[in-house]
C-alpha positions as CSV (number, residue, x, y, z in Angstrom):
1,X,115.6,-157.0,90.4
2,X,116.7,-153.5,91.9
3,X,120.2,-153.5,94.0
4,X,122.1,-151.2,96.4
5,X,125.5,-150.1,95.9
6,X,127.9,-149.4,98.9
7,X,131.8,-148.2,98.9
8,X,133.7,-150.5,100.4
9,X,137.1,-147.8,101.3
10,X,135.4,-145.1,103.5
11,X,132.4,-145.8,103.7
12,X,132.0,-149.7,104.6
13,X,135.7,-149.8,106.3
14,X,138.1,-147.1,107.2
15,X,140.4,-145.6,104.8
16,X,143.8,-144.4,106.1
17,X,145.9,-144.6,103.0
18,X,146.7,-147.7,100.3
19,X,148.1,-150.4,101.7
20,X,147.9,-152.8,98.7
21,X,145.2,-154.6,97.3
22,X,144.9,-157.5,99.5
23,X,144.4,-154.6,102.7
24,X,140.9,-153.6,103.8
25,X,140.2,-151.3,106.7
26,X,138.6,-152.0,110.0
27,X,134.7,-151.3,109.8
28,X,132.7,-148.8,109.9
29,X,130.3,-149.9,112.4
30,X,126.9,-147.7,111.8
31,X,127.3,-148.8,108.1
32,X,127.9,-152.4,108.8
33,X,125.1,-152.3,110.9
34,X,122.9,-150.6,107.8
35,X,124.0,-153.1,105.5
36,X,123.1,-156.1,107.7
37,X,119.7,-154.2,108.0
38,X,119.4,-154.1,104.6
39,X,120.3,-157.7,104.2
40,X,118.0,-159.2,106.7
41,X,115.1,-156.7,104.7
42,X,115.8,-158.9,102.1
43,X,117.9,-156.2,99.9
44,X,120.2,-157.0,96.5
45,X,123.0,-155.0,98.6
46,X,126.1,-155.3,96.1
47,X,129.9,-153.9,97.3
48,X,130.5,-151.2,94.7
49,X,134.6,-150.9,94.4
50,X,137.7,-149.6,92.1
51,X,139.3,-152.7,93.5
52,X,137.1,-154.4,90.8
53,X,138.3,-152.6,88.2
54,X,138.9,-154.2,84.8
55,X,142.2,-152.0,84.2
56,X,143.6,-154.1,86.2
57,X,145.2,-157.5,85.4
58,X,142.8,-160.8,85.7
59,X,145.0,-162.3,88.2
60,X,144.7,-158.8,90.6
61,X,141.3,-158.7,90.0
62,X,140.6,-162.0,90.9
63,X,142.6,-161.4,94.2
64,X,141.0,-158.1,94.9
65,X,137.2,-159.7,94.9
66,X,138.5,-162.5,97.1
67,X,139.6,-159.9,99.2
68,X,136.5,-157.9,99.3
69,X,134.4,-160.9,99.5
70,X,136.4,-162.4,102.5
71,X,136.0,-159.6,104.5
72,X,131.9,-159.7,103.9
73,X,131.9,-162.6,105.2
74,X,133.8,-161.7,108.1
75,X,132.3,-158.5,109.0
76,X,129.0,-158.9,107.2
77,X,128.0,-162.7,107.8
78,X,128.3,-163.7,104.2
79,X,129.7,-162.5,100.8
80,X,128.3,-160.7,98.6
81,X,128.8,-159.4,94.6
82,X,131.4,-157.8,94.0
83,X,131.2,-154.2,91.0
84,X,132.8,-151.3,89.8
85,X,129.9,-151.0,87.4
86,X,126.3,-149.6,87.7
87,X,123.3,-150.2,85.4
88,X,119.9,-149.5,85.3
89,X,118.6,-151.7,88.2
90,X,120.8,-149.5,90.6
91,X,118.4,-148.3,93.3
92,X,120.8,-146.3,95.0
93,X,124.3,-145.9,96.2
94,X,126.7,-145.3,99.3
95,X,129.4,-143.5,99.0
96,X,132.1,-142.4,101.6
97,X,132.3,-139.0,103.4
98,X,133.9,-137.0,106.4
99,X,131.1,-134.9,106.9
100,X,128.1,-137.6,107.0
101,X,127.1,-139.7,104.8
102,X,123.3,-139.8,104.1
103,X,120.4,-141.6,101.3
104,X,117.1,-140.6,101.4
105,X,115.1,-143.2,101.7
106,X,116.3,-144.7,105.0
107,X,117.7,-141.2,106.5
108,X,121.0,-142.3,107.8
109,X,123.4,-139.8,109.5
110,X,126.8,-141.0,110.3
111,X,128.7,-138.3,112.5
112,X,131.5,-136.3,111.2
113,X,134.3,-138.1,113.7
114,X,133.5,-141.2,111.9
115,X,134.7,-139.9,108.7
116,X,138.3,-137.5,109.3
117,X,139.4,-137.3,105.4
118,X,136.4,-136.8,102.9
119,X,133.3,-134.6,102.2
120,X,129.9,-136.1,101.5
121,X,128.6,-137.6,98.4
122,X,125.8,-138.8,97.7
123,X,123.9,-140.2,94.4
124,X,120.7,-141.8,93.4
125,X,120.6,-141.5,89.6
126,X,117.2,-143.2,90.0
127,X,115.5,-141.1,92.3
128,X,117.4,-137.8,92.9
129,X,114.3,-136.2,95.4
């Protein structure tokens, strides 16, 4: 019923700068290794993106979930859903940062060197202790 959102751009794989849709970054390798965790616990883990985004043409939309989906696979050992939308069985959500990126409930620290461009942010409109 409940799901977990993570970024895909700097937080699941590095973010340099846009290089097209059909470009995803080398992983992140703590957070891959968190959202396999979270898969073999049996998680809803979902890959939260703007390259789902409905302002976007079908045809690029289509291509950008292929995308995201193929590298899952790849990196991840299978694909999973695809969003750019939250609702109300969101149990929490990854999102990138330069300083450390970090959810309550399973206390993960991901060192500053790992992230060069952004700052941390963090949300869990569920639960926000």
């Amino acid at each position: 019923m409940y799901w977990i959102g993570v970024d895909l751009d700097g937080t699941l794989a590095f973010e340099d700068e846009w290089r097209g849709i059909e470009h995803i970054g080398v992983p992140i390798p703590r957070m891959v290794e968190r959202v396999k965790q979270l898969i073999a616990d049996g998680e809803d883990v979902r890959i939260f993106t703007a390259r789902s985004s409905r302002l976007q043409t079908d045809e690029e939309r289509a291509i950008a979930i292929r995308c995201v989906e193929d590298w899952c696979e790849t990196h991840l050992g299978r694909r999973l859903p695809v969003t750019n939308e939250k609702d109300r069985f969101l149990k929490y959500f990854w999102l990138y940062s330069a300083t450390g990126l970090m959810q309550t409930r399973a206390s993960i620290r991901v060192r500053s060197s790992e992230f060069p461009r952004r700052r941390a942010l963090w949300t869990n409109w569920k639960n926000p202790t």
